[in-house]
VEXPA-512634 format. One record per residue (C-alpha): residue in three letters; x, y, z. Coordinates in nm, 3 decimals. Layout:
REM VEXPA-512634
   bati        xx        yy        zz
    ALA         X         Y         Z
...
END
This chain:
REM VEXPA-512634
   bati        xx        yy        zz
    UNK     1.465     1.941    -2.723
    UNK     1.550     1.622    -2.860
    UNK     1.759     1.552    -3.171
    UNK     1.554     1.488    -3.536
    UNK     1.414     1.153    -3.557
    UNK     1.363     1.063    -3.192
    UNK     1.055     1.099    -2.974
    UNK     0.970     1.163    -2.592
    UNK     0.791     0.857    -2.410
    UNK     0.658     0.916    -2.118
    UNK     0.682     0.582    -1.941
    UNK     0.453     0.509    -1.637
    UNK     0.400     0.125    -1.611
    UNK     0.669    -0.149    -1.611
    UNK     0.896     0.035    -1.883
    UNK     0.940     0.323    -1.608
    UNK     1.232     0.087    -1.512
    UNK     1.484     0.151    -1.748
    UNK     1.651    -0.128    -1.744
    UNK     1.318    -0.303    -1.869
    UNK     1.283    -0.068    -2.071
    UNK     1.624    -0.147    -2.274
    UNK     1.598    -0.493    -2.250
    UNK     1.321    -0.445    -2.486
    UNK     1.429    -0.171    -2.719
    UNK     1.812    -0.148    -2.630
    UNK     2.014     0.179    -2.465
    UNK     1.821     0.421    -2.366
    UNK     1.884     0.803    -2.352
    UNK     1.688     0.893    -2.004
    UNK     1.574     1.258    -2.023
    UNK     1.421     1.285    -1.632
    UNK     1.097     1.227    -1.444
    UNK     0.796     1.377    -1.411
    UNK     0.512     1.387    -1.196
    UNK     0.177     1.436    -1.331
    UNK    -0.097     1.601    -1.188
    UNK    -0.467     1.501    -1.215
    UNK    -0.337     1.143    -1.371
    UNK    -0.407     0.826    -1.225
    UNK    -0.244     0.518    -1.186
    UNK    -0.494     0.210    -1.230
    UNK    -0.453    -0.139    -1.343
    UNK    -0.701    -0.157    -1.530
    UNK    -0.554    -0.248    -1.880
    UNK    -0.676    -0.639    -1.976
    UNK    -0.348    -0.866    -2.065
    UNK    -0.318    -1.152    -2.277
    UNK    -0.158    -1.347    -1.993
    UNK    -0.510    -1.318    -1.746
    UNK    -0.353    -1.039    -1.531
    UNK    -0.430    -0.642    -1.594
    UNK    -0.166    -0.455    -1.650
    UNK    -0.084    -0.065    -1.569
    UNK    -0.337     0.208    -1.767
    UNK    -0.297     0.603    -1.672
    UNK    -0.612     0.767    -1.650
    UNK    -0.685     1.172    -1.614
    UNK    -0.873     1.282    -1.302
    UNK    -0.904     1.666    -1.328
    UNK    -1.026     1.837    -1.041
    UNK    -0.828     1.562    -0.823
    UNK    -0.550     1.544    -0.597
    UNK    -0.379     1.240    -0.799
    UNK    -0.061     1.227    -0.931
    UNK     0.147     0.949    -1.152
    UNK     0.487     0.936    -1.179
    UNK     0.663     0.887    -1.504
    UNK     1.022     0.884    -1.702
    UNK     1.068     1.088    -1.976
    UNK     1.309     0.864    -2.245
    UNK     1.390     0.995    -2.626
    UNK     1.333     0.691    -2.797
    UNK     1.475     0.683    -3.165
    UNK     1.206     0.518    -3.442
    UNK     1.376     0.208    -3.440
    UNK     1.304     0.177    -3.100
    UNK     0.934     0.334    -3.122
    UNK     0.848     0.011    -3.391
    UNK     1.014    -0.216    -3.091
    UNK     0.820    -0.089    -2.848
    UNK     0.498    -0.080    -3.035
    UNK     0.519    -0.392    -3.078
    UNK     0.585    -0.510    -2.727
    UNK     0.278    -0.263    -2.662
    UNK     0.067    -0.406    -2.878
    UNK    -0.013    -0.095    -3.019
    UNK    -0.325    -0.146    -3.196
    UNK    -0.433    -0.489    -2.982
    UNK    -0.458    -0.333    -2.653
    UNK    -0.293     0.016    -2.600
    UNK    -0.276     0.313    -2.837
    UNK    -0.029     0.641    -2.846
    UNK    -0.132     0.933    -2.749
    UNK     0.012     1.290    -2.695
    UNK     0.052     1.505    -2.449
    UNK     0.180     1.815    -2.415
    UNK     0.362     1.873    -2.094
    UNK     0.609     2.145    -1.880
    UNK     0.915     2.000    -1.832
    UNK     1.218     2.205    -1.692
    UNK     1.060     2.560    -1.774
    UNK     0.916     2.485    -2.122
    UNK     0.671     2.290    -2.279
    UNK     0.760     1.966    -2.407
    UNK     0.530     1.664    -2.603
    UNK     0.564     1.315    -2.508
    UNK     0.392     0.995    -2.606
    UNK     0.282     0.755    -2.413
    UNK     0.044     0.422    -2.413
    UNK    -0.304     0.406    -2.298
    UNK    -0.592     0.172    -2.284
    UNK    -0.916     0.235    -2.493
    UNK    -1.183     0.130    -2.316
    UNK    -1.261    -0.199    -2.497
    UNK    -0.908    -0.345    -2.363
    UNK    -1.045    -0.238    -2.013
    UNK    -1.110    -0.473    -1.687
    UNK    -1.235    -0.417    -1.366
    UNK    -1.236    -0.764    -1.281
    UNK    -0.881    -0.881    -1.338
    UNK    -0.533    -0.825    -1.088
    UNK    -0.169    -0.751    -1.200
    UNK     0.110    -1.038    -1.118
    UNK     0.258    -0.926    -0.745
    UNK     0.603    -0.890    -0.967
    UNK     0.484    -0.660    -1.234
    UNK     0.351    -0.420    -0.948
    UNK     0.698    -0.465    -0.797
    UNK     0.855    -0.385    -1.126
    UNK     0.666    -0.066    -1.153
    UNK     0.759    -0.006    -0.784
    UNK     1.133    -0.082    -0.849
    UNK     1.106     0.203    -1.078
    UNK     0.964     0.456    -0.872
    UNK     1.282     0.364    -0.653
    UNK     1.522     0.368    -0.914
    UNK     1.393     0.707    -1.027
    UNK     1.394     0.859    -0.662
    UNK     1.000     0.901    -0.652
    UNK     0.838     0.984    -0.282
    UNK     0.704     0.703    -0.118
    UNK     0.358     0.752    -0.183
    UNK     0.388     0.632    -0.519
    UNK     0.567     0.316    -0.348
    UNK     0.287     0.283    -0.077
    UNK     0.000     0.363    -0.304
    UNK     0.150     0.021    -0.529
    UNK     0.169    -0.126    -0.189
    UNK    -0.199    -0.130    -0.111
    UNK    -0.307    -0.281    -0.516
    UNK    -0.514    -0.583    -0.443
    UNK    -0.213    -0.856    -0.661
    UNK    -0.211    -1.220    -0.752
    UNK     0.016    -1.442    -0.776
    UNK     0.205    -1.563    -1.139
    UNK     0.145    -1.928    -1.168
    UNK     0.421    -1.945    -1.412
    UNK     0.702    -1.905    -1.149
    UNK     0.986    -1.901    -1.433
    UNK     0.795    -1.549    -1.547
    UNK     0.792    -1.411    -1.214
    UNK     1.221    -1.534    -1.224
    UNK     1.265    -1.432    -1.570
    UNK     1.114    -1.084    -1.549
    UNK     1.261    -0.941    -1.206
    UNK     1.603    -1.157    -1.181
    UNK     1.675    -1.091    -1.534
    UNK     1.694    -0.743    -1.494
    UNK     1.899    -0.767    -1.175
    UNK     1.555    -0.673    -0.927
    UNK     1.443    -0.868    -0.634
    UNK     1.134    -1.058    -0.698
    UNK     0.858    -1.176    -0.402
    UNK     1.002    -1.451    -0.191
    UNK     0.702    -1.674    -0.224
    UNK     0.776    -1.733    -0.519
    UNK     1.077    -1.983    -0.336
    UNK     1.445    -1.961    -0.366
END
């Protein structure tokens, strides 16, 4: 499926964006999208910067679905991203093995153990847009956009990191936030 040397991510948070996504790790090779069934979205993942931050969770037996981007990432870009991660200080990798355009395919992606989990803290309003930028970008029903729509947010007090991290990349950010 993918050339020797590179790996699938399955991005589902703020990297589903792939324009985020490169401005962390550099060019990209997008594979497609996928939509997974009995996964959850949640923010639920505890952030150094006192917001929570996006966390997939299975929910067999449910009618939930998550949305994701499928990128082959070479291992230059894995360290990169592992880092931005924080593999090892808040997510870890996992595998899954998925169907993907009539065959079975494995992908990595980033999840939460449960000591980096919160139920107490909110995602920024413009990470949740970020994440909802990509759902648009990547053509995604609007349920995924309406179920972001209805997450309980706050607001960044660090205005220049709302800026920085929507504007940079080109995306509209919340106009509270001031012109």
């Amino acid at each position: 499926m993918s050339p020797i040397g590179t790996r699938i991510y399955l991005a589902y948070g703020s990297n589903l964006h792939p324009r985020r996504l490169e401005a962390r790790i550099g060019p990209v090779e997008l594979l497609g999208t996928t939509v997974l069934q009995g996964w959850s979205l949640r923010f639920d993942k505890r952030g150094g910067d006192g917001s929570s931050k996006a966390n997939l969770h299975p929910a067999p037996g449910v009618d939930c679905r998550a949305g994701a981007a499928l990128y082959a990432l070479d291992l230059e870009q894995l360290r990169k991203l592992d880092r931005y991660e924080g593999v090892g200080r808040g997510y870890e990798t996992f595998e899954m093995t998925l169907p993907w355009q009539s065959q079975a395919i494995t992908a990595f992606m980033y999840l939460a153990p449960s000591q980096w989990l919160s139920s107490t803290l909110l995602p920024f309003d413009w990470y949740v847009e970020l994440i909802a930028e990509g759902y648009r970008f990547h053509g995604f029903g609007s349920a995924h956009i309406e179920a972001l729509a209805r997450q309980p947010v706050q607001r960044d007090q660090r205005v220049e990191r709302a800026r920085r991290e929507l504007e940079g990349l080109g995306l509209r950010w919340p106009a509270h936030y001031g012109a």
